[in-house]
C-alpha positions, 0 to 999 in steps of 0.5 A, a space after each residue: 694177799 692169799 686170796 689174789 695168790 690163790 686167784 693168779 694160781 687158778 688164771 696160771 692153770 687155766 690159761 695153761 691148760 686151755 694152752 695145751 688144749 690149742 697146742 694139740 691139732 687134729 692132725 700132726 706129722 712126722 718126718 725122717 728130718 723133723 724135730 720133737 721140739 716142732 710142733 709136729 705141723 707139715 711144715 714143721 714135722 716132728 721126728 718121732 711118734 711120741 713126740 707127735 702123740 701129745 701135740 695131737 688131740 683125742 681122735 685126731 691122726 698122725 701122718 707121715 711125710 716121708 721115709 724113716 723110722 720113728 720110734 716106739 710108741 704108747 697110745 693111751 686115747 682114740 688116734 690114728 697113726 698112718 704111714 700109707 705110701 712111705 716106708 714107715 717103720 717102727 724099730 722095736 729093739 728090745 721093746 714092744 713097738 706099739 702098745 695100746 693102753 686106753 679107756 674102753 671107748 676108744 679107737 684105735 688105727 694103725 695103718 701102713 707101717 712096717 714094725 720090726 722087732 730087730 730079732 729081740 724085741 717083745 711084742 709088735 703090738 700089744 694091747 692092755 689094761 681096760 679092753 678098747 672099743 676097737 683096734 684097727 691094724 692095716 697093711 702093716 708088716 709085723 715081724 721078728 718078734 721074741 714074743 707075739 706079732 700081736 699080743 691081745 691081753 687085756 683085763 677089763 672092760 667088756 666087748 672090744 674089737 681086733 680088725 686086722 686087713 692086709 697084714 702079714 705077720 712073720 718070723 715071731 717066736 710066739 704067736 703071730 697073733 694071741 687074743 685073751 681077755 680075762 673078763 669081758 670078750 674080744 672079736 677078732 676079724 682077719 681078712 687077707 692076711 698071712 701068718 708065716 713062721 711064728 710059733 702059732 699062727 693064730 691062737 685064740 685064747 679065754 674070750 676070744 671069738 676070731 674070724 679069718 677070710 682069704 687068710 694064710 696060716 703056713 709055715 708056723 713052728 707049732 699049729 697053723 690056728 689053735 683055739 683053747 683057754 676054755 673059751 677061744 673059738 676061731 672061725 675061718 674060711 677060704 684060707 690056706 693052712 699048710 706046712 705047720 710044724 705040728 698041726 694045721 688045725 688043733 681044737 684045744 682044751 674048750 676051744 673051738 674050730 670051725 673051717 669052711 671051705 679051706 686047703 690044708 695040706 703038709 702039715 707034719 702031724 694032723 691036718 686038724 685035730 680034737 685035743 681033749 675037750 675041745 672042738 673041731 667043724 668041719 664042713 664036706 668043702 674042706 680039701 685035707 691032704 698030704 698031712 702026717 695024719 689026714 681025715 679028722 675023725 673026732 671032728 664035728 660035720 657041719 652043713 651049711 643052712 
């Protein structure tokens, strides 16, 4: 009798799990009308996406159908979420928005979605734990944030990657965007997007190395980019850097600087500048001007090779 208990325990079990398995699609949907009790197809929509996330498989995507808000979210495998051509929102009262917490080979997209702090919410999105292999953030507006728009602070792992595109990133009280990683290393790439009116614009912080493109640092209540932690280093070129209210460009304790080929202007105190032992590169195509005190003296020339 025990035996045949335990034999139809194992059957319950196995059949509930291959269930499970067959109930996760590679592709779920979410709509502004839907229900997390549907199973999250187009024709049955779910309403939220953690209510999507475990009707959807490793890799798979969630879609969305039609405007709404739908709900904070935490993402602990590879998956796409992706609200491209709707107005897709995230309402982070009192909460972070998105947070990523996954095993280092997995990667991450988010695409498309407007991610709204509501003046007292923590972080836009936040990444912890074990380093991923890749988070992608694209053609999202990241804002009203108590903390950072996007929050980088993991502490295992080894390499993992931060691709930001088409982004801006506003009105954060911390860092628009702030990357650390006590062991191992992130690398950041940002390309045509602004960060506007947070504390930092972009802060890069122990084992990061950032680079940023056709970028906008303006209007940020402490450095448009700063770069300290011992190890942070950012690289950026084409990009404007004005209307800081401490300095554009600050190389801080370790970290490391580099502009090429960038405007920076009004800043109230230094268009850039050498905190102690840090670093600032420059190369002769930088325009740096109108700024409290203008020039760097304590910087490094650069010639391209």
């Amino acid at each position: 009798m025990k035996s045949a208990l335990n034999l139809i325990a194992a059957l319950v079990f196995t059949f509930a799990s291959a269930s499970l398995a067959q109930a996760q699609a590679p592709r779920t949907w979410v709509s502004g009308v839907g229900d997390d009790v549907n199973p999250c197809s187009r024709t049955a929509p779910c309403k939220s996406f953690s209510g999507a996330i475990s009707k959807t498989a490793p890799c798979g995507e969630i879609d969305v159908l039609d405007p709404g808000g739908f709900g904070a979210v935490t993402i602990t495998k590879s998956i796409t979420i992706d609200g491209t051509g709707t107005m897709a929102g995230i309402m982070a009262s009192n909460m972070t928005g998105v947070i990523i917490s996954t095993a280092s080979s997995d990667v991450v997209t988010i695409r498309g979605l407007s991610i709204n702090g509501n003046c007292n919410g923590v972080s836009g999105v936040r990444i912890t734990g074990t380093t991923p292999k890749a988070v992608n953030i694209e053609d999202c507006v990241i804002f009203r944030f108590t903390a950072n728009g996007i929050d980088w602070a993991t502490t295992g792992g080894t390499l993992g990657e931060l691709n930001v595109r088409n982004c801006v990133i506003r009105n954060n009280s911390g860092d628009g965007v702030g990357v650390s990683a006590s062991v191992g290393q992130v690398k950041g790439t940002f390309i045509n997007t602004s960060f506007i009116g947070n504390g930092n614009g972009m802060h890069a912080k122990i084992n990061s190395r950032l680079t940023a493109d056709q970028c906008n640092f303006s209007g940020n209540t402490s450095n448009g980019v700063l770069a300290d932690g011992g190890t942070g280093v950012i690289r950026i070129a084409n990009s404007l850097i004005s209307n800081n209210s401490a300095n554009g460009v600050n190389g801080g304790s370790g970290g490391v600087v580099s502009i090429n080929n960038c405007d920076i202007h009004n800043n109230t105190l230094s268009g850039a500048v050498v905190g102690v032992g840090g670093e600032v590169d420059t190369y002769s195509n930088n325009r740096i001007f109108a700024n409290g005190t203008d020039g760097c003296p304590s910087c490094t020339p650069r010639t391209p090779s």
